[in-house]
C-alpha positions in Angstrom: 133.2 -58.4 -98.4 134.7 -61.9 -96.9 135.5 -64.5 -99.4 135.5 -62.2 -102.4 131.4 -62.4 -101.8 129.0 -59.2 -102.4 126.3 -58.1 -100.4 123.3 -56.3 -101.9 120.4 -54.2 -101.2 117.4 -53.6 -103.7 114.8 -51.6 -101.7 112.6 -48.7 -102.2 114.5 -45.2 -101.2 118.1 -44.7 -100.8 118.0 -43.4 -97.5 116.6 -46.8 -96.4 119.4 -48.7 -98.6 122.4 -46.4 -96.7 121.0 -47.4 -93.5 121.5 -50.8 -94.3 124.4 -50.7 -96.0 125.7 -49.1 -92.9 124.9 -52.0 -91.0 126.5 -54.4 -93.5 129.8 -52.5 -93.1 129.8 -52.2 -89.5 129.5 -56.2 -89.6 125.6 -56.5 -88.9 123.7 -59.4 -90.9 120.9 -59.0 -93.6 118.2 -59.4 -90.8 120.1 -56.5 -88.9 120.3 -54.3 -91.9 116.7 -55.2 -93.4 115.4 -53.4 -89.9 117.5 -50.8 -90.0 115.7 -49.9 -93.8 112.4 -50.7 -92.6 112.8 -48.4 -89.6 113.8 -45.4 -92.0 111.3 -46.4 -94.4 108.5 -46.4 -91.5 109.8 -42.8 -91.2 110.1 -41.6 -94.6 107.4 -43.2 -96.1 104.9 -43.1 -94.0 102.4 -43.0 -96.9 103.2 -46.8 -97.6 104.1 -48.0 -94.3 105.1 -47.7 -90.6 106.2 -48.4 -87.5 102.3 -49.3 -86.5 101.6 -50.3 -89.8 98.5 -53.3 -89.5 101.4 -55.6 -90.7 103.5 -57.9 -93.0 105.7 -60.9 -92.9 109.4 -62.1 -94.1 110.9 -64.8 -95.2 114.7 -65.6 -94.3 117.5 -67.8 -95.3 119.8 -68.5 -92.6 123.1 -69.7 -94.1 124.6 -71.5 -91.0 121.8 -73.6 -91.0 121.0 -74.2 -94.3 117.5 -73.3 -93.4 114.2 -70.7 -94.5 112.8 -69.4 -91.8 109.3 -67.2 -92.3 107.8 -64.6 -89.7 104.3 -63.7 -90.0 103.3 -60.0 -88.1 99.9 -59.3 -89.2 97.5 -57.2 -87.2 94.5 -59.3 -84.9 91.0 -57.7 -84.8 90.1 -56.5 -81.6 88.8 -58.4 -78.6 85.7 -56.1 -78.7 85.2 -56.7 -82.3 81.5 -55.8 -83.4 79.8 -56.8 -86.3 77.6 -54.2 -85.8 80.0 -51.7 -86.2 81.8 -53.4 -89.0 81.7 -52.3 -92.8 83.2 -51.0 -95.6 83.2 -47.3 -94.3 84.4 -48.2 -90.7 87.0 -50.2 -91.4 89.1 -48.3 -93.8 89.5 -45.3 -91.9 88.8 -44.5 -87.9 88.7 -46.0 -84.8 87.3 -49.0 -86.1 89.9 -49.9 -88.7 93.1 -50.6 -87.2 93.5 -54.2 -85.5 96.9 -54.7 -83.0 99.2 -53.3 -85.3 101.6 -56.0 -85.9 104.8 -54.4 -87.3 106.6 -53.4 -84.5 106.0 -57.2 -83.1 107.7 -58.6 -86.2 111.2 -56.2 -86.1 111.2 -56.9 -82.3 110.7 -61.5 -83.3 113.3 -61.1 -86.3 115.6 -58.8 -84.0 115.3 -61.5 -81.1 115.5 -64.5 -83.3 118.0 -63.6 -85.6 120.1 -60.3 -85.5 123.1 -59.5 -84.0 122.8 -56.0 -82.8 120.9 -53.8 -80.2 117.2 -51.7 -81.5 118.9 -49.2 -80.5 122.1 -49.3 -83.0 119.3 -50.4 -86.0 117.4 -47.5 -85.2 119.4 -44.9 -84.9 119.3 -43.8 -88.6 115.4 -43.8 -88.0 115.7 -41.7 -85.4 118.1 -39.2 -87.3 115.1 -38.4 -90.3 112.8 -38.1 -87.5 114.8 -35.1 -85.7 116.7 -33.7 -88.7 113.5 -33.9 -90.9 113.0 -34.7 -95.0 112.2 -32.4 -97.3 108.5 -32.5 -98.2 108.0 -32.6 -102.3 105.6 -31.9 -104.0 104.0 -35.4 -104.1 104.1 -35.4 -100.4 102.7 -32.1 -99.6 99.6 -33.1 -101.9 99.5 -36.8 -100.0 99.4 -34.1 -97.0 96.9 -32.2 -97.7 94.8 -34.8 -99.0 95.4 -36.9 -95.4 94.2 -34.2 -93.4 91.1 -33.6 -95.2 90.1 -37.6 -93.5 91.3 -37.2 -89.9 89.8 -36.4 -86.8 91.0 -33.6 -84.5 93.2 -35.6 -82.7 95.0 -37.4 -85.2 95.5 -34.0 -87.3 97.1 -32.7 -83.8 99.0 -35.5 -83.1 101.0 -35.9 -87.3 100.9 -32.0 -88.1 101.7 -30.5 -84.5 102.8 -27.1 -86.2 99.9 -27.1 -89.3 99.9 -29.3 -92.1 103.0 -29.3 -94.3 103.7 -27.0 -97.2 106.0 -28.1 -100.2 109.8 -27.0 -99.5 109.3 -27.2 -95.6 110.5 -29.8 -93.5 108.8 -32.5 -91.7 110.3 -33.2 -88.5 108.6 -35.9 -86.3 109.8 -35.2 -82.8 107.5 -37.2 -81.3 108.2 -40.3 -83.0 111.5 -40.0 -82.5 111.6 -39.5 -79.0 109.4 -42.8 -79.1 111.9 -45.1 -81.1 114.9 -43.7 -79.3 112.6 -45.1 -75.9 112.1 -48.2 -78.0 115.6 -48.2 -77.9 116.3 -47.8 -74.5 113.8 -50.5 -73.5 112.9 -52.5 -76.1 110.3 -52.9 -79.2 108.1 -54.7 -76.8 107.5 -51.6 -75.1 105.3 -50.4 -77.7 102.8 -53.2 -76.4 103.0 -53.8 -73.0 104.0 -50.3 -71.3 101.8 -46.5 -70.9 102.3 -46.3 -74.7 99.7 -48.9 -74.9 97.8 -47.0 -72.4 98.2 -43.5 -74.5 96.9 -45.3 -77.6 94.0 -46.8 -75.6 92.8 -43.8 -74.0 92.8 -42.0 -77.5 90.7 -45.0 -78.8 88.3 -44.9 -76.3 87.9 -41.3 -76.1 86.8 -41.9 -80.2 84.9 -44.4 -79.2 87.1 -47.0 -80.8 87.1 -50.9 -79.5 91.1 -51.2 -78.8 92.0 -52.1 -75.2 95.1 -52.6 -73.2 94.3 -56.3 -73.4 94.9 -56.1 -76.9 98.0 -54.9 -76.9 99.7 -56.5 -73.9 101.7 -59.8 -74.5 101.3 -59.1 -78.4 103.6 -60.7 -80.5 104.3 -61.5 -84.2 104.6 -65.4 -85.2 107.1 -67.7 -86.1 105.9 -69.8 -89.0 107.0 -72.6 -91.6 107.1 -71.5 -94.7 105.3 -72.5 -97.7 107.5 -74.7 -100.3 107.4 -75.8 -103.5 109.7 -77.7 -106.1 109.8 -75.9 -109.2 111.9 -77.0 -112.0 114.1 -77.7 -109.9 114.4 -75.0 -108.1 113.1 -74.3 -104.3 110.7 -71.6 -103.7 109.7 -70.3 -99.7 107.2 -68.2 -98.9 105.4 -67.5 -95.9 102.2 -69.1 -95.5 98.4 -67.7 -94.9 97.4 -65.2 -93.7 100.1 -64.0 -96.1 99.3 -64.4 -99.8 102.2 -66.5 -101.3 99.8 -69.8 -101.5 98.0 -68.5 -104.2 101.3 -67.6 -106.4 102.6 -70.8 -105.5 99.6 -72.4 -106.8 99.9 -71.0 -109.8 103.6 -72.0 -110.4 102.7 -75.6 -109.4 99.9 -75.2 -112.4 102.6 -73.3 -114.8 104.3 -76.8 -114.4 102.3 -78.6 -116.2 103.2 -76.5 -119.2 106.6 -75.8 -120.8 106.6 -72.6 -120.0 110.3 -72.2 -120.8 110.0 -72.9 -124.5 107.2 -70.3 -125.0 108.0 -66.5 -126.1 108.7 -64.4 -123.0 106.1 -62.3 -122.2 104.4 -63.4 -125.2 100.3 -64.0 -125.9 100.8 -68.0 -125.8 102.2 -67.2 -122.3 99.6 -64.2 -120.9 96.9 -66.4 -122.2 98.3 -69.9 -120.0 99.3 -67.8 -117.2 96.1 -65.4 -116.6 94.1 -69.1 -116.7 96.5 -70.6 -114.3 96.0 -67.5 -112.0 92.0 -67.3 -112.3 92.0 -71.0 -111.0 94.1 -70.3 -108.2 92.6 -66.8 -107.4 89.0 -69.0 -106.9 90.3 -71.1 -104.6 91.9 -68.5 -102.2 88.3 -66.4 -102.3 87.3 -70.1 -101.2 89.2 -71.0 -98.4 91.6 -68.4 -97.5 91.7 -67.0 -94.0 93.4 -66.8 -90.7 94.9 -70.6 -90.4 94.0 -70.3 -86.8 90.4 -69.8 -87.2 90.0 -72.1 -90.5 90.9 -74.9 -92.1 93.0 -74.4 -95.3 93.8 -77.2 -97.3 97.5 -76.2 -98.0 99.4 -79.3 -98.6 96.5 -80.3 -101.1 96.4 -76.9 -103.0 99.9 -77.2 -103.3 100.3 -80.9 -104.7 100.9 -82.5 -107.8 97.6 -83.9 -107.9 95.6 -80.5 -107.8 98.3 -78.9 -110.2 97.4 -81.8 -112.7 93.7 -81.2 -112.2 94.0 -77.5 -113.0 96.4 -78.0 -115.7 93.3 -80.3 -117.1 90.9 -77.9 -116.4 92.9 -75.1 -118.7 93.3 -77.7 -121.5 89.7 -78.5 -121.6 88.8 -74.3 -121.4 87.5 -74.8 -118.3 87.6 -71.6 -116.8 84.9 -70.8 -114.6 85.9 -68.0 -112.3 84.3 -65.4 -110.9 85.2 -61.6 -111.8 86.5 -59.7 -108.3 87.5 -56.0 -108.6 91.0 -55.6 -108.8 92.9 -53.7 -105.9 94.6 -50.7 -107.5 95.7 -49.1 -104.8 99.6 -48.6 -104.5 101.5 -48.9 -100.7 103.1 -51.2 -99.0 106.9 -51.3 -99.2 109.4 -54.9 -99.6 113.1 -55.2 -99.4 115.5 -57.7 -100.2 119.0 -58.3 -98.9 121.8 -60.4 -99.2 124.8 -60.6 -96.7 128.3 -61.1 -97.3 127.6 -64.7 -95.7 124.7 -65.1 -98.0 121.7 -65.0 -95.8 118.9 -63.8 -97.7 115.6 -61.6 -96.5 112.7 -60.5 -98.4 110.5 -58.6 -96.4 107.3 -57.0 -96.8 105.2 -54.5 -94.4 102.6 -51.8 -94.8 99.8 -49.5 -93.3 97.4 -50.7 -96.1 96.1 -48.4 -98.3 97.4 -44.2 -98.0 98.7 -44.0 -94.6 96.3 -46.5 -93.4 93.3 -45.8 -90.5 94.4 -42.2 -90.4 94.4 -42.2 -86.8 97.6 -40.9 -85.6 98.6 -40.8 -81.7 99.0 -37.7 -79.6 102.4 -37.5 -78.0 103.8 -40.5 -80.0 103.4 -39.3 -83.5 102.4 -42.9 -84.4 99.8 -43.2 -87.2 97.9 -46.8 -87.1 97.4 -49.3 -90.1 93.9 -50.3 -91.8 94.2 -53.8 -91.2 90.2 -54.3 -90.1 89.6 -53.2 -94.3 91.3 -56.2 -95.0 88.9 -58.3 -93.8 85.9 -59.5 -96.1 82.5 -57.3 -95.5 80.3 -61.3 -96.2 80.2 -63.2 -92.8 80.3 -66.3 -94.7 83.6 -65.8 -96.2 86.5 -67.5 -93.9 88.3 -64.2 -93.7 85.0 -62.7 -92.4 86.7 -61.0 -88.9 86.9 -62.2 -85.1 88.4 -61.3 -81.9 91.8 -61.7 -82.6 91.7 -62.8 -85.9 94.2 -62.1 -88.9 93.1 -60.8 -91.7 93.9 -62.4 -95.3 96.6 -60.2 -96.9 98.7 -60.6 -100.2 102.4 -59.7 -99.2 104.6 -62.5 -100.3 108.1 -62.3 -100.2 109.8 -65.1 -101.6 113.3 -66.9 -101.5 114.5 -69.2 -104.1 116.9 -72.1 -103.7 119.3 -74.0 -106.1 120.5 -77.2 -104.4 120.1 -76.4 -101.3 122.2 -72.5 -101.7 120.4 -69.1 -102.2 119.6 -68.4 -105.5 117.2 -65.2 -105.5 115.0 -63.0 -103.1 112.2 -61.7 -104.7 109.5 -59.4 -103.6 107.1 -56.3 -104.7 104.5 -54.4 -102.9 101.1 -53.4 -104.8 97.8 -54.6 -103.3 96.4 -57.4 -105.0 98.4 -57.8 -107.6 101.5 -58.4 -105.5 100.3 -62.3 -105.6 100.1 -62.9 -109.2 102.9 -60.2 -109.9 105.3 -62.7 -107.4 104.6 -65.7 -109.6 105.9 -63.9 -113.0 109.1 -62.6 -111.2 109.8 -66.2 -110.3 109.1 -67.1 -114.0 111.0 -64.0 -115.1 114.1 -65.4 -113.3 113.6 -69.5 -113.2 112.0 -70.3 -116.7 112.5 -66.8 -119.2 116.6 -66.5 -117.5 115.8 -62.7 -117.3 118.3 -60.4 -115.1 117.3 -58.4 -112.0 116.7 -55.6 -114.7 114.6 -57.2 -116.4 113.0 -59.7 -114.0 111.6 -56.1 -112.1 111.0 -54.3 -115.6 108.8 -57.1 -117.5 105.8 -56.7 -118.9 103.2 -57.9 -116.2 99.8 -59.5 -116.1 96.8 -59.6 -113.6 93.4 -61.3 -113.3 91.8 -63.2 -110.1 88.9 -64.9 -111.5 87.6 -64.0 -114.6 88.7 -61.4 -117.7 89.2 -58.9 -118.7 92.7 -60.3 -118.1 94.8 -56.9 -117.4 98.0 -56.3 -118.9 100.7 -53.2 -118.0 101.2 -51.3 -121.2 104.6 -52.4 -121.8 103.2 -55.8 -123.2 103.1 -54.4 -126.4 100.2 -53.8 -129.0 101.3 -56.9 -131.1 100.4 -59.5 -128.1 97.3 -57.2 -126.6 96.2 -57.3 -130.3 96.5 -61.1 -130.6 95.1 -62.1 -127.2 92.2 -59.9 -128.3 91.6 -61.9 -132.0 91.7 -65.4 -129.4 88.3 -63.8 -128.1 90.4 -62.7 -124.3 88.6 -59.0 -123.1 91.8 -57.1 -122.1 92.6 -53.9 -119.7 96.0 -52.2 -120.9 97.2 -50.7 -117.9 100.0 -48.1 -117.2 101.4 -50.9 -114.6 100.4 -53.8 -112.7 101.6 -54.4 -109.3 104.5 -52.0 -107.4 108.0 -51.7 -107.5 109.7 -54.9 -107.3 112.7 -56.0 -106.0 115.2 -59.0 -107.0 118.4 -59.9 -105.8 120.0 -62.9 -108.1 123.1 -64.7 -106.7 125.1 -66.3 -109.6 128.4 -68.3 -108.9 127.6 -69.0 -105.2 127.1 -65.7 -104.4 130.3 -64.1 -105.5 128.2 -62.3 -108.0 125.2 -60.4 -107.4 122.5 -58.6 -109.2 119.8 -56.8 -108.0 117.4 -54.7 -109.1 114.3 -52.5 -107.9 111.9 -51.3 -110.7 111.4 -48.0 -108.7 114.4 -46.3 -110.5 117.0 -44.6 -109.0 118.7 -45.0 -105.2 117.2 -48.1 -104.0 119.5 -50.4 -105.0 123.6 -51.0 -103.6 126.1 -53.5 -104.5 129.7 -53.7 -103.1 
């Protein structure tokens, strides 16, 4: 790579890593070759995420202009939107769950804004898993069978043409492939404001769904300033709400407070300062977070020094209030992170939701539809309580670090929840423990969003579970917390990278 500087790749399958890489080689930029993964892993992975997935939102540094750029593409609830029809059932699968899906919106505002090649060229590894097929495992023929079990006629028609999938066969999507390789041909835009718009519709309404071809047409994903916070000494970006990156922020600016880098790693003194430090942040995101265009967030005072004092007082004094939320446990969604050779860094995040989100999948297109009405509180008090074209709350937060100004680490993990207080320990993994990739993405992790048990991933060791339990703390051991992460560190000014993903083998390139 130019100037004796590396590129890297730490994302979730190795199919989606080639595709990038292939990019990177044939000269493309880390925005070019971050949609060039996504579009595979929308193919591949369909489970976790897709090409209408409800939604996600990135977070980019641009090198020639020293800048961090954030996009936010999260779904909007329906003009129709009726209360009366809205609750837990209807919005997690159906006609009634899936907003405007925004992920196509956001590849076709990060393509425009930043990249330097044609959908078309991006796609075309997409397009190649779509007509070739993948091999269906084990784990995906039981995902299968489970999926068809929840949809309507329809969408069974429309994702299993030929009879749902058997273990050993291959799934080819012909249909989705002949739509990308039109999205291709005339752009992502297409997807919103053309008859594939109308073909969605008329399935919606034939269901009895609320989508119209209002909805869809002139639909686009949103440039945004990102979140920021000094930490350390270091710069941390982050898109801001509807994303979830205010609340780990939050709890960074409280970690301040503390010397966090003279404690044990991963040790009780730490769980215990850092599951209060997230329980006061977690209350004030059940408080006031929503859609920033329907209500007012106080941002700039949730992230100041002031508040970050007043909670660090509140900890001191054991003031910890709170009040217990069930944990998300749920695991989907996908991130990547890339570095180019000029140092640009993207961490990205996008999903369906929960399993292959509304289960409504399109005749003709082969396009299954994101969840994102579920993510929407069910109490019409709460600020992300829906509306026509409203956002819901979510909690991806991909994250950029700088050092002075230059790129220091991407960072980013999928996993519900727990992606927003996961995000805040891989920055303290890397900025205040001095972990490697490796072990930044294999730490022990922690998770609680308003009141114990505090829940730690089994790989924080009996000793410290043992001694958090003697200070009185209730505590869920875990199997994990959180999804695979991803972290790309750049040491000597990028010459040197390392990057990591936790999800084991394939996902991750240097060179």
């Amino acid at each position: 790579a130019g100037e004796g500087r590396q590129q890297a790749i730490a994302c979730l399958r190795k199919e989606a890593a080639d595709a990038a890489a292939d990019i990177l080689k044939q000269g493309g930029n880390a925005i070019d070759a971050a949609i060039a993964a996504l579009m595979v892993l929308f193919v591949i992975e369909q489970r976790n995420t897709g090409l209408a997935g409800y939604g996600g939102s990135l977070v980019y540094y641009q090198a020639k202009s020293g800048k961090v750029f954030a996009i936010d593409h999260d779904a909007r609830a329906p003009l129709k939107f009726d209360p009366a029809t809205f609750n837990p059932k209807s919005s997690y699968h159906g006609y009634f769950a899936t907003g405007v899906p925004g992920n196509a919106a956001g590849l076709e505002l990060a393509r425009k804004r930043f990249a330097t090649m044609p959908f078309e060229q991006l796609s075309r590894a997409a397009v190649g898993y779509c007509e070739q097929g993948v091999p269906v495992t084990t784990r995906m023929a039981s995902d299968f069978q489970a999926l068809a079990k929840q949809m309507d006629a329809d969408s069974l028609k429309a994702f299993f043409p030929s009879g749902v999938l058997k273990e050993g066969e291959t799934w080819v999507q012909k249909d989705l492939g002949r739509l990308i390789r039109r999205l291709g041909e005339e752009g992502i835009d297409a997807l919103y404001n053309s008859d594939i718009a109308t073909t969605i519709v008329k399935q919606f309404q034939k269901n009895g769904g609320p989508l119209i071809e209002e909805d869809f047409h002139g639909f686009t994903a949103t440039a945004v300033e990102p979140l920021h916070i000094g930490y350390r000494g270091f710069d941390l970006y982050t898109p801001p709400p509807p994303s979830g990156g205010l609340t780990s922020l939050s709890i960074l600016k409280t970690l301040e407070q503390f010397d966090v880098p003279k404690m044990k790693p991963w040790g009780a003194d730490y769980i215990e300062l850092f599951a209060a430090a997230s329980n006061l942040a977690w209350e004030e995101r059940f408080k006031y977070s929503g859609d920033p265009d329907f209500v007012k967030i106080p941002m700039a005072e949730l992230l100041s020094e002031k508040r970050a004092k007043e909670r660090a007082a509140a900890i001191r004094q054991k003031k910890n209030s709170g009040v217990a939320a069930p944990a998300d446990t749920s695991k989907h969604t996908v991130n990547l992170v890339i570095v180019d050779k000029d140092s640009n860094v993207v961490s990205w995040t996008a999903t369906h939701g929960a399993d292959f989100g509304s289960h409504v999948a399109i005749g003709g297109l082969g396009l299954m539809l994101g969840h994102g009405m579920s993510r929407f509180d069910q109490d019409p008090a709460s600020p992300n309580y829906p509306a026509p074209r409203k956002r819901p709350q979510h909690n991806m937060c991909p994250t950029v670090v700088l050092k002075d100004g230059k790129p220091y680490a991407g960072l980013g993990l999928p996993g519900g929840r727990m992606i927003v207080t996961v995000t805040a320990q891989l920055a303290v993994d890397v900025l205040d423990f001095g972990a490697t990739a490796k072990q930044t993405v294999m730490a022990p992790r922690v998770h609680t969003e308003g009141a114990e048990p505090i829940q730690v991933a089994e790989k924080t060791g009996a000793e410290v579970v043992a001694e958090l339990r003697k200070r009185g703390h209730q505590v869920d051991v875990k199997p994990g917390v959180g999804g695979a992460a991803n972290a790309i560190i750049l040491r000597s000014g990028g010459r040197q990278l390392d990057a990591a993903d936790s999800f084991g083998p394939g996902g991750v390139l240097v060179f």
